[in-house]
ZAFIKOL-580382 format. One record per atom (N, C-alpha, C): x, y, z; atom name; residue number from 1; residue in three letters. Coordinates in nm, 2 decimals, padded with zeros to 4 digits, always signed. Atoms other than C-alpha are relative to their C-alpha. Example, Ala and Ser with C-alpha at 12.3 -4.5 7.8 and 13.67 -1.06 7.14 Angstrom:
2
    east   north      up  at    i   aa
  +00.09  -00.12  +00.00   N    1  ALA
  +01.23  -00.45  +00.78  CA    1  ALA
  +00.09  +00.12  +00.00   C    1  ALA
  -00.09  -00.11  +00.00   N    2  SER
  +01.37  -00.11  +00.71  CA    2  SER
  -00.08  +00.11  +00.08   C    2  SER
end
This chain:
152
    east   north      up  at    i   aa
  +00.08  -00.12  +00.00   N    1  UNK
  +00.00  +00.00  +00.00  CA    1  UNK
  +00.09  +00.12  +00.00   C    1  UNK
  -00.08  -00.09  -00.03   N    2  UNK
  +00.27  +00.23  +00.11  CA    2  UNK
  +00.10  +00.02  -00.12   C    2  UNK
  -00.05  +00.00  +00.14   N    3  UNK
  +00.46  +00.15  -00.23  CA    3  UNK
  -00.08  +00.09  -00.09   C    3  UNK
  +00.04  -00.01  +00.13   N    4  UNK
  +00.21  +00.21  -00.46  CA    4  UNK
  -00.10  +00.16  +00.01   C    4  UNK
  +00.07  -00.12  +00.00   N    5  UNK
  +00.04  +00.54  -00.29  CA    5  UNK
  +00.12  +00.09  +00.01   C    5  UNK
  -00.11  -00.09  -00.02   N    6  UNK
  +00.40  +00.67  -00.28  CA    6  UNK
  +00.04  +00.01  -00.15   C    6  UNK
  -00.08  -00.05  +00.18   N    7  UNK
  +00.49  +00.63  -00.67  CA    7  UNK
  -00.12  +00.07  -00.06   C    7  UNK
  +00.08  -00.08  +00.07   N    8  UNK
  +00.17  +00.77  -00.73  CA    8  UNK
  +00.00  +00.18  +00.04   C    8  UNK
  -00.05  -00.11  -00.03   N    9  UNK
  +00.25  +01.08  -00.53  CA    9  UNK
  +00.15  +00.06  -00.10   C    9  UNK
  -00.15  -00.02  +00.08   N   10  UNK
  +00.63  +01.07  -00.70  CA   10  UNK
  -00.07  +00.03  -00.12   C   10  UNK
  +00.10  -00.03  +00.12   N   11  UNK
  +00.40  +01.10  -01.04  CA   11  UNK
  -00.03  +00.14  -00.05   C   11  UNK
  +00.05  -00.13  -00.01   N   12  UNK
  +00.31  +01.41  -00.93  CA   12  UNK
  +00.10  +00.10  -00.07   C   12  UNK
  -00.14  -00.10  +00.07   N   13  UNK
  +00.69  +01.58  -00.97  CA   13  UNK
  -00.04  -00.05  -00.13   C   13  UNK
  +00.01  +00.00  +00.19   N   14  UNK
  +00.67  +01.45  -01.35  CA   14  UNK
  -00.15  +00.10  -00.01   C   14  UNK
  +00.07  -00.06  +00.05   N   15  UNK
  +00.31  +01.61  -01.38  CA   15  UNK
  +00.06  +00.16  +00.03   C   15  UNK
  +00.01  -00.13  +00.01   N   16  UNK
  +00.42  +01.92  -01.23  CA   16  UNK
  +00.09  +00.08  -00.06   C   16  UNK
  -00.08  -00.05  +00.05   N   17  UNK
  +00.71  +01.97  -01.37  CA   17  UNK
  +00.00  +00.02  -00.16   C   17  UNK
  +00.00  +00.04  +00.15   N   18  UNK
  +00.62  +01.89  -01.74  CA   18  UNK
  -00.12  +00.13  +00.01   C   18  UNK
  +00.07  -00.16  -00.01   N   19  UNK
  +00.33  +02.20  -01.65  CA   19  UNK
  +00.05  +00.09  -00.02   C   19  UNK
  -00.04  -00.15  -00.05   N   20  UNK
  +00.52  +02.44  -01.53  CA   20  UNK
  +00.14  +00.05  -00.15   C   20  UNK
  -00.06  -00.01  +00.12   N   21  UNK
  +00.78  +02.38  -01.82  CA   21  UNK
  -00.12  +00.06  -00.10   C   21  UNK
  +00.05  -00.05  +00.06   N   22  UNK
  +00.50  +02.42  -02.02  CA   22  UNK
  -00.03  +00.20  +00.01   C   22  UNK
  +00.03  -00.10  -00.02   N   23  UNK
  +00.40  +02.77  -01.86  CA   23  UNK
  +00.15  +00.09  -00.03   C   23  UNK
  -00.13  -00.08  -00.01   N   24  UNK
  +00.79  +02.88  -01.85  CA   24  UNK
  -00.01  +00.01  -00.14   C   24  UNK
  +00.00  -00.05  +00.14   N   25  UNK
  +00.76  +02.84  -02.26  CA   25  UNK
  -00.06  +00.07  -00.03   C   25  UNK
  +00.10  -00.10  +00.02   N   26  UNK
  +00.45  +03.00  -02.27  CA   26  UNK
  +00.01  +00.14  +00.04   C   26  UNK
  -00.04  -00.14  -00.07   N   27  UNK
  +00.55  +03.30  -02.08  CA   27  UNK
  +00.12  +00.04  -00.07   C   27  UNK
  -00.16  -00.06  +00.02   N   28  UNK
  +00.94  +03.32  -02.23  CA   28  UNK
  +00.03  +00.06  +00.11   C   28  UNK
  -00.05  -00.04  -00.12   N   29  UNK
  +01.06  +03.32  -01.85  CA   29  UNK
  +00.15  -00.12  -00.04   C   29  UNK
  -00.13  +00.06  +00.04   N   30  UNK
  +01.49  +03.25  -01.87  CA   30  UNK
  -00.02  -00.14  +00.09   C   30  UNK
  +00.01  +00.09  -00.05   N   31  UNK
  +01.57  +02.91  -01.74  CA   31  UNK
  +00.04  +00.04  +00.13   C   31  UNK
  -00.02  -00.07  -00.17   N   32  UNK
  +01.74  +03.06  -01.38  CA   32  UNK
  -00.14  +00.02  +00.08   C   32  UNK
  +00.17  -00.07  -00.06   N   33  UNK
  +01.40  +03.25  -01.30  CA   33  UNK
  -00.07  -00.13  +00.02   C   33  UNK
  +00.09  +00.10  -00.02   N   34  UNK
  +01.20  +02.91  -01.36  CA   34  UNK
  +00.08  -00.07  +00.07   C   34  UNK
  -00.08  +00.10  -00.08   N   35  UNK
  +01.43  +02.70  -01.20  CA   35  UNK
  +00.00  -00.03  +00.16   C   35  UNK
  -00.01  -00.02  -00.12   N   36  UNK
  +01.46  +02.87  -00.89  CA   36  UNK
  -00.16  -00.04  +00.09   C   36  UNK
  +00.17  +00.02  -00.06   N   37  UNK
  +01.05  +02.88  -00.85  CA   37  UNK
  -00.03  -00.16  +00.00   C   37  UNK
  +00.07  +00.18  -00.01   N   38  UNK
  +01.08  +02.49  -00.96  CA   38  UNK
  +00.06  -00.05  +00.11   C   38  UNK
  -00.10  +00.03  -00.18   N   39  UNK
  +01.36  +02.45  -00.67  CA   39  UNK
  -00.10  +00.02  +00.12   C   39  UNK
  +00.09  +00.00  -00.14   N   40  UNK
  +01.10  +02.56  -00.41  CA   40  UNK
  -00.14  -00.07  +00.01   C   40  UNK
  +00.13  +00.10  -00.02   N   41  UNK
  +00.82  +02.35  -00.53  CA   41  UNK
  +00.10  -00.12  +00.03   C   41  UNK
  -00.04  +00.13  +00.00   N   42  UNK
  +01.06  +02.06  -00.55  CA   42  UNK
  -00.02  -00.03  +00.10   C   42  UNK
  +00.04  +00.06  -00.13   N   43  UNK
  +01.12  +02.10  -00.19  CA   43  UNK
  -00.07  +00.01  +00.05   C   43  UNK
  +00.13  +00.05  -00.01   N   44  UNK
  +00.79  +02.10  -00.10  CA   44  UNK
  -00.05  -00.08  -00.03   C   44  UNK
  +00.08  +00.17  +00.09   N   45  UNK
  +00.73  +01.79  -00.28  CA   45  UNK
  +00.11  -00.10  +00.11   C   45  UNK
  -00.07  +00.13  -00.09   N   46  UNK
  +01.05  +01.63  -00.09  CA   46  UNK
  -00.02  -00.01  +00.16   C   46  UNK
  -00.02  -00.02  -00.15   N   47  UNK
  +01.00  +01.77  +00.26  CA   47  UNK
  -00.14  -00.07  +00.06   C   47  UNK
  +00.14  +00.03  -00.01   N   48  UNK
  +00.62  +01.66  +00.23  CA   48  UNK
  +00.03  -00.19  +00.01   C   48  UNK
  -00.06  +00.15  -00.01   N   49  UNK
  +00.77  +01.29  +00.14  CA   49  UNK
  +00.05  -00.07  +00.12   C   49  UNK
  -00.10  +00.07  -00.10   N   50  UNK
  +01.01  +01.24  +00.38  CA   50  UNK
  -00.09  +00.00  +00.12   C   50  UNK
  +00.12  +00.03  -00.13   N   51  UNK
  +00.76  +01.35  +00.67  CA   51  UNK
  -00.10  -00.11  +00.01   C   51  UNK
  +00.11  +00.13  +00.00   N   52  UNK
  +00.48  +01.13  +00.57  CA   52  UNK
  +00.01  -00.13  +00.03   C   52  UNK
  -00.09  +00.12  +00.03   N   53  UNK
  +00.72  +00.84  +00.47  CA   53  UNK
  -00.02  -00.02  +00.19   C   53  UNK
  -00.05  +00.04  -00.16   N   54  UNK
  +00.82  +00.87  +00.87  CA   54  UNK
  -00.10  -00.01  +00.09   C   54  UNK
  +00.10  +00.03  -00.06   N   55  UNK
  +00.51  +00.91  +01.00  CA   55  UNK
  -00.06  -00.10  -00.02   C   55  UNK
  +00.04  +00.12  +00.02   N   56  UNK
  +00.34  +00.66  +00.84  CA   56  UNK
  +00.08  -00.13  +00.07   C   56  UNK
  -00.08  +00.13  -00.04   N   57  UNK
  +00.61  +00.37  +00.89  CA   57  UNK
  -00.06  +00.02  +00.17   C   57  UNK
  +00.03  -00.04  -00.08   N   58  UNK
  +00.60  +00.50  +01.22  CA   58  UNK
  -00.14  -00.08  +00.09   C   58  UNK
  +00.14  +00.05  -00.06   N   59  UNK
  +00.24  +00.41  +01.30  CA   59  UNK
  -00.04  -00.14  -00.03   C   59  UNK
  -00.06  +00.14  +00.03   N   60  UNK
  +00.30  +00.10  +01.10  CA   60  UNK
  +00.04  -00.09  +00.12   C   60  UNK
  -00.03  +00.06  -00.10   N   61  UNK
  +00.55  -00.02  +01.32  CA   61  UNK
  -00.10  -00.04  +00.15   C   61  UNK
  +00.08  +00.01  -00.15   N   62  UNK
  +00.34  +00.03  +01.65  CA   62  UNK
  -00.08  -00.06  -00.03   C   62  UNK
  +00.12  +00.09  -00.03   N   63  UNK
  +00.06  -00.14  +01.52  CA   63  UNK
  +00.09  -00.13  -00.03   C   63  UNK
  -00.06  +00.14  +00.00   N   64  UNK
  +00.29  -00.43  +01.41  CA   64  UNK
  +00.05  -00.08  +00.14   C   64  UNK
  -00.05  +00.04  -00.14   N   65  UNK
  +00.44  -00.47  +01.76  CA   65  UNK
  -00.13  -00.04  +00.10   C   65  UNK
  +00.10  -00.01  -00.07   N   66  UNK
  +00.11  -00.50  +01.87  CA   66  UNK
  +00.03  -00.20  -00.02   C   66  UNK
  -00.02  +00.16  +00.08   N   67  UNK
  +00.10  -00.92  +01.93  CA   67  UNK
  -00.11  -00.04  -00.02   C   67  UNK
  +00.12  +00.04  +00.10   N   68  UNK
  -00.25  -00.93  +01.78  CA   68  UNK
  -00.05  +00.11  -00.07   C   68  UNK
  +00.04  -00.09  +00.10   N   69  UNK
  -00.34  -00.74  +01.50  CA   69  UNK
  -00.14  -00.08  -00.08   C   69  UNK
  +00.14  -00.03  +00.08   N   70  UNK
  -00.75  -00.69  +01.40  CA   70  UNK
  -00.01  +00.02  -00.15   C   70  UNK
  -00.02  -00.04  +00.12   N   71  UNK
  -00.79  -00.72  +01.04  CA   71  UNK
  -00.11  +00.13  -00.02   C   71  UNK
  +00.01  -00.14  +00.01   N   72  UNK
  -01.04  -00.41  +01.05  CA   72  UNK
  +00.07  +00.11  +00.05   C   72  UNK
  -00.12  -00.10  -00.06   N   73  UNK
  -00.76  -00.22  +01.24  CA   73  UNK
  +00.12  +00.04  -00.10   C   73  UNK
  -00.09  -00.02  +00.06   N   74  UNK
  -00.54  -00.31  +00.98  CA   74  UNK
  -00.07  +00.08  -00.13   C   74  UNK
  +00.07  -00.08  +00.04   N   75  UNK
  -00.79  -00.18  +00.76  CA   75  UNK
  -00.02  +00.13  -00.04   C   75  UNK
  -00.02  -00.16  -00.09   N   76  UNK
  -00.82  +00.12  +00.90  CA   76  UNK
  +00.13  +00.05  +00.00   C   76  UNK
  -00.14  -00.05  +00.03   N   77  UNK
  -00.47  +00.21  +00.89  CA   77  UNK
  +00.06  -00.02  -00.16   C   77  UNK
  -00.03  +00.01  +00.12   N   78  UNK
  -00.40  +00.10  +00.53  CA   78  UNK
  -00.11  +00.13  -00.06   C   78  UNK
  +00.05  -00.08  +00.08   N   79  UNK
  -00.68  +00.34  +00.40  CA   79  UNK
  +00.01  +00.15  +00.07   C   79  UNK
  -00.09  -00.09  -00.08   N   80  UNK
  -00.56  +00.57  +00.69  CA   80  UNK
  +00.12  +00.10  -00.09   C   80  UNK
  -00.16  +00.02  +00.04   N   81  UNK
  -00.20  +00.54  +00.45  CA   81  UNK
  -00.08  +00.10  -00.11   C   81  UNK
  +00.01  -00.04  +00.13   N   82  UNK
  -00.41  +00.62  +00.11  CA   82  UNK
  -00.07  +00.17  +00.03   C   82  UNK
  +00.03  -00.14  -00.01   N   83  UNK
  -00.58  +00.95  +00.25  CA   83  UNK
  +00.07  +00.08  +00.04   C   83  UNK
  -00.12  -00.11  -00.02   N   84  UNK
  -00.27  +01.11  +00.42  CA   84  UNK
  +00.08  -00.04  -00.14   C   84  UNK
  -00.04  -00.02  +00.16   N   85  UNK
  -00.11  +01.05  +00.06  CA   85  UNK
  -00.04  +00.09  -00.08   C   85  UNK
  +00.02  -00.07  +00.09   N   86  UNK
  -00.34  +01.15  -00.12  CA   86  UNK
  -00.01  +00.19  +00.05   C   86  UNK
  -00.04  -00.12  -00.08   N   87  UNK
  -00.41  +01.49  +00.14  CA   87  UNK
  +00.12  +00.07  -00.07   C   87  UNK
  -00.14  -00.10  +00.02   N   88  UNK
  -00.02  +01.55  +00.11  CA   88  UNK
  +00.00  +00.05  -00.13   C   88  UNK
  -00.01  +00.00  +00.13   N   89  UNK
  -00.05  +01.51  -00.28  CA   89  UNK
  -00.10  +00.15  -00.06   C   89  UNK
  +00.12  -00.12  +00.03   N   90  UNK
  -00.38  +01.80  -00.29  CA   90  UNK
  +00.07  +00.08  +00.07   C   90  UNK
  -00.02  -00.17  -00.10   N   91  UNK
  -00.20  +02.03  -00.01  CA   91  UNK
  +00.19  +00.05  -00.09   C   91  UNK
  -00.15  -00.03  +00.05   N   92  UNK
  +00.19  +02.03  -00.24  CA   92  UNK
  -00.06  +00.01  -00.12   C   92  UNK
  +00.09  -00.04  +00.13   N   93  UNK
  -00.05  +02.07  -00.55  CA   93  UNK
  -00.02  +00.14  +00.00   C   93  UNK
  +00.06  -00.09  +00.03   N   94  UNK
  -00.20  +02.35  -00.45  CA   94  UNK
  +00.12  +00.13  +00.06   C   94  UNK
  -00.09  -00.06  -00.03   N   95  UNK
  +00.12  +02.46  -00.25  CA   95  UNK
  +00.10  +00.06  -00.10   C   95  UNK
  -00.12  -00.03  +00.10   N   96  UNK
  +00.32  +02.46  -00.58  CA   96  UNK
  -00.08  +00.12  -00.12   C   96  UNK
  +00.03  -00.10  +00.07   N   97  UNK
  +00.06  +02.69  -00.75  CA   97  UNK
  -00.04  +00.10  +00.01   C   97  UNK
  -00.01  -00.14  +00.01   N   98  UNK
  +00.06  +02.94  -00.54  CA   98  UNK
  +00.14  +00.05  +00.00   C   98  UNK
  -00.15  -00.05  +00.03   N   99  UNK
  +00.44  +02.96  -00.58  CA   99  UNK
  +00.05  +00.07  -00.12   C   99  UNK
  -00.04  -00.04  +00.14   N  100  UNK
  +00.44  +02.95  -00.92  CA  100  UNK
  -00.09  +00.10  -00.09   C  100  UNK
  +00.07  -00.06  +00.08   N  101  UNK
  +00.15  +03.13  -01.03  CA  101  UNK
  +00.01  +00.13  +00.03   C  101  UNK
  -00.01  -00.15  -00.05   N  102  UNK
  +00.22  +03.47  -00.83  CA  102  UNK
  +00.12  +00.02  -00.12   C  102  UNK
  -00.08  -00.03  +00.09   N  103  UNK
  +00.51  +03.44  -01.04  CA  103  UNK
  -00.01  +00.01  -00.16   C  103  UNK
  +00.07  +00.02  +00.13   N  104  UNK
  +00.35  +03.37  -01.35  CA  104  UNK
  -00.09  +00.11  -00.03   C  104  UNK
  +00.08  -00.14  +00.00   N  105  UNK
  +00.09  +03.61  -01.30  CA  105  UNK
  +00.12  +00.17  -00.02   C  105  UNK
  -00.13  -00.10  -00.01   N  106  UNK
  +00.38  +03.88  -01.24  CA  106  UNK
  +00.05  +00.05  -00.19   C  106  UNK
  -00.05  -00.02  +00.11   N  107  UNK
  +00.53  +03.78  -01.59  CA  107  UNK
  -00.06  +00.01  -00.14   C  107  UNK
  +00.14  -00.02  +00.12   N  108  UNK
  +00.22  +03.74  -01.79  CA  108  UNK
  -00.03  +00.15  -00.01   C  108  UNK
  +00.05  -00.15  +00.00   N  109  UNK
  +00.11  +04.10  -01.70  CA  109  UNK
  +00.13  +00.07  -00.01   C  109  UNK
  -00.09  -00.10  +00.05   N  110  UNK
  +00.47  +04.22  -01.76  CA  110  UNK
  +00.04  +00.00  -00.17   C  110  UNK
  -00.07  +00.02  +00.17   N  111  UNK
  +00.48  +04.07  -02.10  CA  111  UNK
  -00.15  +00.08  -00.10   C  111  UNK
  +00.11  -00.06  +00.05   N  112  UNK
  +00.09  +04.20  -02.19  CA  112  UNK
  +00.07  +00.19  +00.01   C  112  UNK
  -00.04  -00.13  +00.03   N  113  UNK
  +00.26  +04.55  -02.10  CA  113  UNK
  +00.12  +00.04  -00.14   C  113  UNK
  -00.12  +00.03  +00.10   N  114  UNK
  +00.54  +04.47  -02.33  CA  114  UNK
  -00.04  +00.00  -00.09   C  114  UNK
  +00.08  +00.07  +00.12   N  115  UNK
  +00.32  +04.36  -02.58  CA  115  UNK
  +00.04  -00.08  -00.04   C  115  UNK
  -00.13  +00.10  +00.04   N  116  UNK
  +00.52  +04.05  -02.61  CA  116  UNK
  -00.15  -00.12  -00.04   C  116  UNK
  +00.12  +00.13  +00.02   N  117  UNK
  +00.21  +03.77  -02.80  CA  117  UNK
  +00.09  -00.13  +00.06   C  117  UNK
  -00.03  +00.13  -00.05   N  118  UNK
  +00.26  +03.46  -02.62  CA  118  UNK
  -00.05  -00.08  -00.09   C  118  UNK
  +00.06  +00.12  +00.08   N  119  UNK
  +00.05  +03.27  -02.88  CA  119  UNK
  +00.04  +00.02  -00.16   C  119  UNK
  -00.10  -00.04  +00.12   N  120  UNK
  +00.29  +03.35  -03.18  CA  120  UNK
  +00.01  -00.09  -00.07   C  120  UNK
  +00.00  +00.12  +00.04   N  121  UNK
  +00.35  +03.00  -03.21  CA  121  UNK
  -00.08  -00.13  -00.01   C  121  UNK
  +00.13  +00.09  +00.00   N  122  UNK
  +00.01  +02.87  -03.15  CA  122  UNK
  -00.03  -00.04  -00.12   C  122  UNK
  +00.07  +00.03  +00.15   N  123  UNK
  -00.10  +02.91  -03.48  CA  123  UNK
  +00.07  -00.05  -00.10   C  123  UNK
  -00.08  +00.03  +00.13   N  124  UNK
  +00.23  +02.85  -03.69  CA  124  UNK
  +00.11  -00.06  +00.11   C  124  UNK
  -00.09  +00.10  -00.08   N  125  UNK
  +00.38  +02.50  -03.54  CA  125  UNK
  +00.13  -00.04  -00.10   C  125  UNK
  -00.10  +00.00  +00.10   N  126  UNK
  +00.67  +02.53  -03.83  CA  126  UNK
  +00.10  +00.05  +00.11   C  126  UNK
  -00.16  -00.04  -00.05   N  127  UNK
  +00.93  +02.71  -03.59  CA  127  UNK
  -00.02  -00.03  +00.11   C  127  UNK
  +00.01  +00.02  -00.15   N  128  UNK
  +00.81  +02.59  -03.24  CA  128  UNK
  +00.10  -00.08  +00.05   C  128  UNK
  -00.10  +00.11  -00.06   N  129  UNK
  +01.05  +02.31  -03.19  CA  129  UNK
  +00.13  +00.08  -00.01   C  129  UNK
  -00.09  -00.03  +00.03   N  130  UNK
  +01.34  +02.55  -03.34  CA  130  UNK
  +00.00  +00.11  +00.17   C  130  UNK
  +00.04  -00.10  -00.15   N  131  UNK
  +01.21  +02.84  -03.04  CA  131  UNK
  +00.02  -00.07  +00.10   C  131  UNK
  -00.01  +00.09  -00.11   N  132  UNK
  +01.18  +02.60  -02.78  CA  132  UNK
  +00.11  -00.04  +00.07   C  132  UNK
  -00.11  +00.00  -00.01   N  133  UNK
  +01.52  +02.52  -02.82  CA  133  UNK
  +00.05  +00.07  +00.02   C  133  UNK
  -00.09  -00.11  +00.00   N  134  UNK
  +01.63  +02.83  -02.85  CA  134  UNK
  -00.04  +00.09  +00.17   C  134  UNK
  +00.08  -00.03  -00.10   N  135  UNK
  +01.41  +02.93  -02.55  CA  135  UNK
  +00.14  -00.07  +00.08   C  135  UNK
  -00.01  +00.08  -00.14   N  136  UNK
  +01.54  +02.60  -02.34  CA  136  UNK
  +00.17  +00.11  +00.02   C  136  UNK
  -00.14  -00.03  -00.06   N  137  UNK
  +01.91  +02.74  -02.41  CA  137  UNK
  +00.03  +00.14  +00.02   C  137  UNK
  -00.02  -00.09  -00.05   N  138  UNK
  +01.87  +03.05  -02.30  CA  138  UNK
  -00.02  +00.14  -00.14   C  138  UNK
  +00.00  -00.10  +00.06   N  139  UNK
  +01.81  +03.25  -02.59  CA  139  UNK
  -00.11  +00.10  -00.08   C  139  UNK
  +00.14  -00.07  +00.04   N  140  UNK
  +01.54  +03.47  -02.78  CA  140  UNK
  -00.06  +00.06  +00.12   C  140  UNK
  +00.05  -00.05  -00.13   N  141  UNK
  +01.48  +03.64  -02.43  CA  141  UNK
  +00.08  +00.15  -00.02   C  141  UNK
  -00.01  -00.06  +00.00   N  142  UNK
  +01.49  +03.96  -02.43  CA  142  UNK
  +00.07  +00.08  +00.15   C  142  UNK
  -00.01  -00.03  -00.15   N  143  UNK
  +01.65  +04.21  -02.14  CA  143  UNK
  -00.08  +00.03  +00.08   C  143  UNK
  +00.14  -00.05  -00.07   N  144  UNK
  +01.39  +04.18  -01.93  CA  144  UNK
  +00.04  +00.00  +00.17   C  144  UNK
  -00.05  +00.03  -00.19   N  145  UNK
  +01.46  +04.21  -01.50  CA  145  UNK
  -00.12  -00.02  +00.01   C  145  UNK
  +00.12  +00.06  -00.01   N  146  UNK
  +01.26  +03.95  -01.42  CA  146  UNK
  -00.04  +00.03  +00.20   C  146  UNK
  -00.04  -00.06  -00.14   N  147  UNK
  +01.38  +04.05  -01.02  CA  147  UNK
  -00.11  +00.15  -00.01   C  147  UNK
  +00.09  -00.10  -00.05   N  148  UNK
  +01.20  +04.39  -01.07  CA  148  UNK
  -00.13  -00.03  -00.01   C  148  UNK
  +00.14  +00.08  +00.01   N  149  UNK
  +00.89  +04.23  -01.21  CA  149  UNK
  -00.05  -00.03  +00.10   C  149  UNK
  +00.06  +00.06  -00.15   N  150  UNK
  +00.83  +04.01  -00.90  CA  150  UNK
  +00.01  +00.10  +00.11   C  150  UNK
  -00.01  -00.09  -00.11   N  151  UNK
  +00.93  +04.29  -00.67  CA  151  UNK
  -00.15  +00.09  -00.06   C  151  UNK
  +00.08  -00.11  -00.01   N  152  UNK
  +00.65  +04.54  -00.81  CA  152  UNK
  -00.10  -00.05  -00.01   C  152  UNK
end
């Protein structure tokens, strides 16, 4: 149980990170700037882990040392396991979008002032993979202080 509600939480880093990549292209935010905002969801995804992980076992153990174990007890603590998972999985979900979206918000409205179209490439998928690239490696970014953005 404790396996299989834990790789599905781990799931989660790939969904969020494959998002938020998406939103860093979408916006033209440098790789540094997204990085750092992905660095503080990450740890929020690990520090969430590691606690639960120990808690759980934790309670585990003590019912195992018990020398008779109730199969509705054990019950009860296995579906116990799948709702603090899932919990942790809804509260670092919603923890990682408000991290990332004050930031995102920030850069969307600095790029609408800019007049910078984000959907440039929506319509003509002929250079997107070339952009992308040029995006991931740092380039086609303009001098923008992404530092004053989030400060104002």
């Amino acid at each position: 149980v404790m396996n299989n509600e834990k790789s599905k939480y781990l799931s989660l880093i790939h969904h969020l990170q494959k998002y938020y990549y998406n939103m860093k292209v979408k916006y033209k935010i440098p790789n540094d700037y997204h990085n750092e905002k992905w660095n503080e969801c990450y740890e929020i995804i690990k520090m969430g882990e590691e606690d639960i992980e120990k808690r759980l076992n934790k309670m585990f153990k003590d019912c195992f040392k018990q020398k008779m174990i109730y199969l509705e007890d054990y019950r009860r603590i296995t579906v116990a396991c799948i709702i603090a998972w899932k919990a942790l999985s809804n509260y670092v979900q919603n923890s990682c979008r408000k991290v990332m979206s004050v930031y995102f918000n920030c850069i969307k409205k600095y790029n609408k002032n800019m007049h910078i179209d984000t959907n440039q490439f929506n319509n003509n998928n002929i250079n997107t993979k070339k952009y992308n690239t040029q995006l991931y490696e740092g380039k086609n970014v303009g001098k923008i202080n992404f530092c004053e953005c989030l400060i104002n």
